[in-house]
ZAMARGU-4260 file (C-alpha; in steps of 0.2 Angstrom, whole numbers, plus 5000, padded with zeros to 4 digits):
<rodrens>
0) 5000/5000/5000 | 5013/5013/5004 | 5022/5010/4987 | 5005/5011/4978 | 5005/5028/4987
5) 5021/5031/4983 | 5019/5030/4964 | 5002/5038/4965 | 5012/5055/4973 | 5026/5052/4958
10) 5012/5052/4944 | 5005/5071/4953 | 5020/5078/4953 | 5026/5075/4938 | 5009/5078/4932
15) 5011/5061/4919 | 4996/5062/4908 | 4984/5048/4910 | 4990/5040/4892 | 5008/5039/4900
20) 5006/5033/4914 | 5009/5016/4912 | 5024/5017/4901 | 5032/5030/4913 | 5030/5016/4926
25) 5035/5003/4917 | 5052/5012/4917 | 5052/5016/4934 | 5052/4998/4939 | 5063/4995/4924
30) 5077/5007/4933 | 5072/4997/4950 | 5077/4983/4942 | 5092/4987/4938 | 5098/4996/4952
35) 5092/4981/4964 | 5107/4971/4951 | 5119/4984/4956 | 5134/4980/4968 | 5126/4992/4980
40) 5111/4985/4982 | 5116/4965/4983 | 5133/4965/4993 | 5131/4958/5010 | 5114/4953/5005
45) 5105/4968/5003 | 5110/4974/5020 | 5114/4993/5014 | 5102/4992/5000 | 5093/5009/4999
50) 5075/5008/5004 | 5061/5007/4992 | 5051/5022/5000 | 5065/5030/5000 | 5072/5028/4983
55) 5050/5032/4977 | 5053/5048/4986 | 5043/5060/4973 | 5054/5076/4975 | 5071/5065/4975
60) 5070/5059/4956 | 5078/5044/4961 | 5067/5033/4952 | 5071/5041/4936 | 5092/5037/4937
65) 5096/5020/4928 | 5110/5016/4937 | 5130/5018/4931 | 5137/5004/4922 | 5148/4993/4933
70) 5166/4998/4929 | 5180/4985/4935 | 5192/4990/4948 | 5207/5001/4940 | 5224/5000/4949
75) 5230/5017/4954 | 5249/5012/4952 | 5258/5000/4938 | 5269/4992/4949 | 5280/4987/4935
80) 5286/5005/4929 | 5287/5009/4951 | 5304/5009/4956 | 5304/5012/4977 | 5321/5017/4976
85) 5316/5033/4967 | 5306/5039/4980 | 5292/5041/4971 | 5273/5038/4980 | 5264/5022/4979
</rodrens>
């Protein structure tokens, strides 16, 4: 019930015509979809996954970012051109 109310309050404040409404919730739970894949949302089983209220906040347009494309871990330093004699920084 309080997401129904939730989606309700994002409809009236975006003012989404009656003939949109459906496609512009369809993406909506499209984005949630995607977000609930990210590594955010799954690591440690959820446990720090932002809430689904929260996230429907009508004033936040949090709903309406797809999430960033996960990106692999880039190493800040090429060890192999890093001499520690030269005194440069790791």
């Amino acid at each position: 019930m309080a997401v129904g109310g939730k989606l309700a309050a994002i409809l009236k404040y975006k003012r989404v015509p009656a003939a949109d409404r459906v496609r512009y919730l369809e993406s909506i739970n499209k984005n949630h979809a995607q977000m609930c894949a990210t590594e955010q949302w799954t690591k440690d089983g959820g446990e720090y996954a932002k809430g689904l209220e929260n996230w429907l906040a009508p004033t936040k347009d949090r709903y309406e970012a797809a999430p960033a494309p996960a990106q692999p871990p880039q190493s800040r330093t090429n060890y192999s051109e890093w001499d520690p004699l030269a005194g440069g920084e790791v």
